[in-house]
Each structure stands twice: as structure tokens, then as C-alpha cells.
C-alpha positions as protocol buffer text, in pm:
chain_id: "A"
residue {
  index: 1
  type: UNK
  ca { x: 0 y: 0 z: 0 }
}
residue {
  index: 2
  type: UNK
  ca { x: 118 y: 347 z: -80 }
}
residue {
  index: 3
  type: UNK
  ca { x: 24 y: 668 z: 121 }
}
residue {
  index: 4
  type: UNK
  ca { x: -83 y: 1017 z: -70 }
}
residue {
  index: 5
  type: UNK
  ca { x: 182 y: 1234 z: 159 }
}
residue {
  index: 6
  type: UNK
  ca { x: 10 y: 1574 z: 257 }
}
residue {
  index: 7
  type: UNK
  ca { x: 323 y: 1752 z: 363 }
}
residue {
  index: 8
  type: UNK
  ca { x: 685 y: 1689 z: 301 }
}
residue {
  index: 9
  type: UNK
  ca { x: 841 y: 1446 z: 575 }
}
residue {
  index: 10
  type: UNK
  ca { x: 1230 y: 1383 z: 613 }
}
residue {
  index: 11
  type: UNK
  ca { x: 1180 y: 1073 z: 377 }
}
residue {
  index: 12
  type: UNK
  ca { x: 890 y: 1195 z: 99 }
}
residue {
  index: 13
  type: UNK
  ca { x: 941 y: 1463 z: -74 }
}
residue {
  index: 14
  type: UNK
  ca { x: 627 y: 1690 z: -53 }
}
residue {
  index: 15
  type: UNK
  ca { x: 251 y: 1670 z: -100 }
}
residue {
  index: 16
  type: UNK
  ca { x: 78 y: 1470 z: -335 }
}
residue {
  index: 17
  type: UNK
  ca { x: -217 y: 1573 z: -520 }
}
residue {
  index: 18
  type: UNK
  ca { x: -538 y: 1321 z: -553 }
}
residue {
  index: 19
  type: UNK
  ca { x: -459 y: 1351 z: -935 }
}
residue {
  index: 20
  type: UNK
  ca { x: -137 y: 1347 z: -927 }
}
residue {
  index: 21
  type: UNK
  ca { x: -167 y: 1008 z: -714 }
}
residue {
  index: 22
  type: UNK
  ca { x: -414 y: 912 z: -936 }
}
residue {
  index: 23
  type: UNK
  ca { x: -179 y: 956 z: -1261 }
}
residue {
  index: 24
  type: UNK
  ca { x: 141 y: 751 z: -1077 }
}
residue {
  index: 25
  type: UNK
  ca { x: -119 y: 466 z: -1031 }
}
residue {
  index: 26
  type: UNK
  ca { x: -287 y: 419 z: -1364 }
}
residue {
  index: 27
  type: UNK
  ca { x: 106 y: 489 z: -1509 }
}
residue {
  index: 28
  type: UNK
  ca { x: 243 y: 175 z: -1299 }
}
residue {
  index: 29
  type: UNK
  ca { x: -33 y: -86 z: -1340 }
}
residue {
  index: 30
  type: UNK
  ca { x: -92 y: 31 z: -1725 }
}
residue {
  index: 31
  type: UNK
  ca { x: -403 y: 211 z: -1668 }
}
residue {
  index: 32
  type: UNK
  ca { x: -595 y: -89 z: -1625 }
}
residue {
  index: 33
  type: UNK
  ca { x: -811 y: -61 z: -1257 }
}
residue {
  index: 34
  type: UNK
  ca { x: -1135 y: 28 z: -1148 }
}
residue {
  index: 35
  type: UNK
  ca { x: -1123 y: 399 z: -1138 }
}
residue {
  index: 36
  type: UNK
  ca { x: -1441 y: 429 z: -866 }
}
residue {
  index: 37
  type: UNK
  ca { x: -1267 y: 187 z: -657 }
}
residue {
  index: 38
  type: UNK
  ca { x: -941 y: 372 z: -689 }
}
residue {
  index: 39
  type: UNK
  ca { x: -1019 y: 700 z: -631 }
}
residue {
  index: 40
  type: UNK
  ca { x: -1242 y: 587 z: -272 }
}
residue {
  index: 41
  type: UNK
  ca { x: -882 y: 430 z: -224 }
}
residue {
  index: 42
  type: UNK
  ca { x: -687 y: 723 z: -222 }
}
């Protein structure tokens, strides 16, 4: 499982948008999920 950061830690880098989570997913399992399940997800 992989959190959607809301502000920068030592370790992550910054904030993550819902998109912009949303984007990273469909890019690394090939845009193939269910996107209502997803997005309740993140």
C-alpha cells in the first residue's frame, strides 16, 4: 500500500495531489483498474 503524503516528511518529498496520485497509479499498473474503486482508495 502506498500513502498520498500531505506535507513533506524527512523521507517523501512533498505533498501529493489526488490527481497526481491518481496519474502515478494508472502509469504503474498500465491504466488498467477500477477507477471508482481507486479513487475511494486514495
Amino acid at each position: 500500500m502506498r500513502c498520498a503524503p500531505s506535507t513533506a516528511t524527512e523521507i517523501l518529498t512533498g505533498p501529493d495531489s489526488e490527481e497526481a496520485f491518481f496519474d502515478d497509479l494508472l502509469r504503474v499498473i498500465g491504466g488498467q483498474t477500477n477507477e471508482e474503486l481507486a479513487r475511494h482508495m486514495i
